[in-house]
C-alpha positions as CSV (number, residue, x, y, z in Angstrom):
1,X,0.0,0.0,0.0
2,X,1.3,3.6,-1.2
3,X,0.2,5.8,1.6
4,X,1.9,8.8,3.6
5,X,0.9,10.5,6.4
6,X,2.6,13.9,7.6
7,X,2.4,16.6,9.9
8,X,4.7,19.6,9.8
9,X,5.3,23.0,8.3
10,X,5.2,24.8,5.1
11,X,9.0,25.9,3.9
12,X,8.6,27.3,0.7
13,X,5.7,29.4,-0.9
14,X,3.5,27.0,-3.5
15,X,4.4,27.6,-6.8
16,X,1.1,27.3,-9.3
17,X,1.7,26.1,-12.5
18,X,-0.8,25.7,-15.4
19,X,-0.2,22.9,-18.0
20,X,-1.2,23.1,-21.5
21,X,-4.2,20.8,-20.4
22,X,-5.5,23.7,-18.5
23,X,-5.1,21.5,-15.4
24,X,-3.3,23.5,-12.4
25,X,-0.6,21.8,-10.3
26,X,0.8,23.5,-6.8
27,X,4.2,22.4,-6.1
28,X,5.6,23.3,-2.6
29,X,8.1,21.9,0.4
30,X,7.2,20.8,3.7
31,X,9.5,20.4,6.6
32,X,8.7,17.3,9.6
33,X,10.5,17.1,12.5
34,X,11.7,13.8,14.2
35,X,12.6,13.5,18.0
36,X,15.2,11.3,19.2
37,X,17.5,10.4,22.0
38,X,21.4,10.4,21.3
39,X,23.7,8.0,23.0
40,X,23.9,10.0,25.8
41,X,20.0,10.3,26.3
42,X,19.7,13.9,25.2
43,X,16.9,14.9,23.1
44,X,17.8,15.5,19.4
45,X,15.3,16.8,17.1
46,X,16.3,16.2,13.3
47,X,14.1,17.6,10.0
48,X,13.6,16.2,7.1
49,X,12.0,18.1,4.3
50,X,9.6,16.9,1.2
51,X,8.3,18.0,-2.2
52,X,4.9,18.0,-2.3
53,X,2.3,18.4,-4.9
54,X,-1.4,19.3,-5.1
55,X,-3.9,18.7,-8.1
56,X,-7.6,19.2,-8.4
57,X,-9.3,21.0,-5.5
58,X,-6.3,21.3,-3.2
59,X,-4.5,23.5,-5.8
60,X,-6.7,26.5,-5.4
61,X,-6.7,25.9,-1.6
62,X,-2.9,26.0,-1.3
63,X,-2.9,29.2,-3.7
64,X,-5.3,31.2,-1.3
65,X,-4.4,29.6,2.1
66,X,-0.7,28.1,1.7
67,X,2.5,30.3,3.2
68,X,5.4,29.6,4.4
69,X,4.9,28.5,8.2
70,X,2.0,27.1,8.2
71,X,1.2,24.0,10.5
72,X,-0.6,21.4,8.0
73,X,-1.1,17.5,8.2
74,X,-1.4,15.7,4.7
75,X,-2.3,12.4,3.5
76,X,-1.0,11.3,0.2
77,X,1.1,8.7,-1.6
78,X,4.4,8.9,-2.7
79,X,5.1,9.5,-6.3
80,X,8.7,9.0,-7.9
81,X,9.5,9.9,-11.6
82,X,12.1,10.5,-14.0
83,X,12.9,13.1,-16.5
84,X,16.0,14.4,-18.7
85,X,18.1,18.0,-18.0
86,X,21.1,18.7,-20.1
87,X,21.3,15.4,-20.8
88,X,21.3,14.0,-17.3
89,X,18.5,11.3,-16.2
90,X,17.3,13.1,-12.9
91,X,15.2,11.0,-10.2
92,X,12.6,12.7,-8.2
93,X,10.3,11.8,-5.7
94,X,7.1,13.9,-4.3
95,X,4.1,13.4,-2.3
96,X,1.1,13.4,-4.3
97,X,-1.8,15.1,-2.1
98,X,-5.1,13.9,-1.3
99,X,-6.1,15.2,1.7
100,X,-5.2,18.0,3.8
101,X,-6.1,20.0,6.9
102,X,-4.8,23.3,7.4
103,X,-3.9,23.3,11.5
């Protein structure tokens, strides 16, 4: 099963794109932060950060609502894809979203 859960903050402002379909796509980064204890039993905190992107209704939610900072927990799936830049083969991999709830 393809499914991801997350709960963190909005790094980088959504970028809107429209595709020749006419379809809309919002593209943005969202930061998590993991707790752990070191060897020593100190707390550690340690981010990770991950592409997101938004289709359909959550597009025009993220354009009017989304900014940097905000708190928001998503449900999605993961997504990975190639595609070709100056003759490199580049990987990528995003979190398609399905649900979201602005907190």
């Amino acid at each position: 099963m393809n499914h991801v859960n997350l709960i963190g903050k909005v790094c980088s402002a959504p970028k809107v794109v429209q595709l020749p379909s006419g379809r809309k796509i919002a593209k943005f980064t969202m930061s998590t932060k993991e707790m752990y204890l070191d060897e020593t039993g100190k707390t550690k905190s340690r981010s990770q950060w991950h592409q997101l992107t938004a289709w359909g209704r959550w597009v025009q939610v993220i354009e009017e609502l989304g900014q940097v900072g905000m708190d928001l927990a998503v449900e999605g799936k993961l997504v990975s894809r190639f595609y070709q830049q100056e003759g490199q083969r580049k990987f990528v991999s995003e979190v398609e979203v399905n649900d979201l709830i602005i907190l």
